[in-house]
N, C-alpha and C positions, 0 to 999 in steps of 0.2 A: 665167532669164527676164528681170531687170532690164536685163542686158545684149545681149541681143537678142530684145526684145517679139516681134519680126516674123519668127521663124522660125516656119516652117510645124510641125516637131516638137521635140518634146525626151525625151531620153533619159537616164536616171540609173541605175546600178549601181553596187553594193559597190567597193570598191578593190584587190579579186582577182577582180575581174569582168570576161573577155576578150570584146570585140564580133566579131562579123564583121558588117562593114556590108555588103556587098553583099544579103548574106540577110536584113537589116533594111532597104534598102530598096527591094527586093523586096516584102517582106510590107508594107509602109506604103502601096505605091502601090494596095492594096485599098480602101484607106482613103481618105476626106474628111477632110483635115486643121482642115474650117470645120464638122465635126461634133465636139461632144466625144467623145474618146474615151480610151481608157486600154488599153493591151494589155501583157498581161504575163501572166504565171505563176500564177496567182491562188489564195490558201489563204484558210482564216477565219480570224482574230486569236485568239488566247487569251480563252478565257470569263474567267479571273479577272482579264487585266488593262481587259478593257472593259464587264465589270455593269455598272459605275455611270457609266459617261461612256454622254451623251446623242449620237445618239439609242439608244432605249434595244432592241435587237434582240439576238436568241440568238446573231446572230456578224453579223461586218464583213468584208467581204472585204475581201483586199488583195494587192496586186500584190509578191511578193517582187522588191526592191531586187539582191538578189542575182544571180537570175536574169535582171533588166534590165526596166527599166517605160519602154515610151514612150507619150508623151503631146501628144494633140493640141494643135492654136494655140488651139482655139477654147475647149478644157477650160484649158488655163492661164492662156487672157484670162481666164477665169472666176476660178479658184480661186490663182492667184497673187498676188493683192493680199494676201489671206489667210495665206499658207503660212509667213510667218512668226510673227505670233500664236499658228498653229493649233500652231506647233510650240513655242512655249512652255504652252501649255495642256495639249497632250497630252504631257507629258515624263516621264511615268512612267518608271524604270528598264529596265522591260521596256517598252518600245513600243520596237521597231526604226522605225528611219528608215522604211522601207514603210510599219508601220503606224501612222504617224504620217503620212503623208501621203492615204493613206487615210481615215483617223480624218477629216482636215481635209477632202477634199475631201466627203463624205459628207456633213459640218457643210454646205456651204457650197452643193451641189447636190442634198441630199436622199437620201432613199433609194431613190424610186423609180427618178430616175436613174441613182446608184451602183449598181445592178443588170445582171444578165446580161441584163434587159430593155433598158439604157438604156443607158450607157459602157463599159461591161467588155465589154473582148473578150480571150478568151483564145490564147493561142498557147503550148500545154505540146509541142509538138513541134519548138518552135523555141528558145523560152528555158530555160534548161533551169539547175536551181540544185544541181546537183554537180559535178563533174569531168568530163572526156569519158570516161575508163574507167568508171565508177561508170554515166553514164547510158548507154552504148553496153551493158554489160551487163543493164542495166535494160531495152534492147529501147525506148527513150525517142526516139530520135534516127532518126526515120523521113524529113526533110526534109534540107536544108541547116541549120546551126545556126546561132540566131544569137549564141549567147553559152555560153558556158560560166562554171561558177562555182566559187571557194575553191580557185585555182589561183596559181601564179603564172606568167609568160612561160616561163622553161626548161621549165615540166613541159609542157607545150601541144606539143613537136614528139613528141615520143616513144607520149604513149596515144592522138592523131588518128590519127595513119601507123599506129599497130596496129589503132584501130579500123578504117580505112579496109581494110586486109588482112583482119581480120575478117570485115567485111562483105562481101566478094568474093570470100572461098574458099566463105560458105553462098551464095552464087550471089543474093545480094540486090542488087537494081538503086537503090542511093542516090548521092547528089551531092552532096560535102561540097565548099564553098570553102577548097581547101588552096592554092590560087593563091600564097595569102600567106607561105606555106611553107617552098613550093617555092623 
């Protein structure tokens, strides 16, 4: 964010976290970059590690890191001045980067906001926080994906091109970007 205020999005994942950009953005061009917004994979946070951090609710949602959060211009003009504070603040052991950014933007836009009413938008058929064998089996991967997770680059040719065979002997009509691949 520091170093380029004026991008329209921004994207963050784990560091065994494979993108495929065309499928991300695709999905963004849905989107109003001058809306806040937040899309990603979205769990609740552990009860024990956020009872007591304000504000005070039965669970925080938050976008798994792993899976891939992107995030609008207008939600980081917001909560970026912030993010690093918040991330000394919320440094519990257990708070993953996600929910720690979370945690901060929540502080800093509220609850109402931070809601499936307000910023969160979900996309569980696109970002996806396991492997492509684990989620292809799972029946998870009904679009183009946009990320795969807890992989690293050699495993990425071998369970795509099986999943992709998979899905074509049960006579299922999907569009995976193997361009990249290929």
């Amino acid at each position: 964010y520091e170093h380029y205020p004026n991008s329209t999005w921004f994207l963050f994942g784990d560091d065994d976290t494979y993108f495929f950009r065309p499928s991300i953005e695709r999905k963004l061009r849905e989107f109003d970059s001058n809306t806040k917004i937040v899309l990603g994979k979205f769990w609740s946070s552990w009860q024990r590690v956020t009872q007591d951090v304000p504000p005070f609710r039965h669970e925080h949602p938050f976008a798994q890191g792993g899976a891939g959060v992107c995030i609008s211009h207008a939600m980081m003009t917001k909560i970026g001045p912030y993010l690093k504070n918040c991330s000394m603040f919320f440094n519990d052991p257990d708070f993953a980067g996600s929910m720690r950014f979370a945690m901060c933007a929540e502080k800093v836009v509220g609850q109402h906001e931070w809601s499936l009413d307000g910023a969160i938008r979900t996309w569980y058929t696109g970002f996806h926080s396991s492997p492509p064998d684990f989620e292809i089996s799972d029946r998870t991967v009904s679009e183009a994906p946009a990320s795969f997770h807890r992989i690293t680059k050699p495993e990425m040719f071998v369970p795509i091109k099986r999943a992709h065979i998979m899905e074509s002997l049960n006579d299922e009509k999907l569009s995976f970007d193997l361009g990249l691949f290929a």
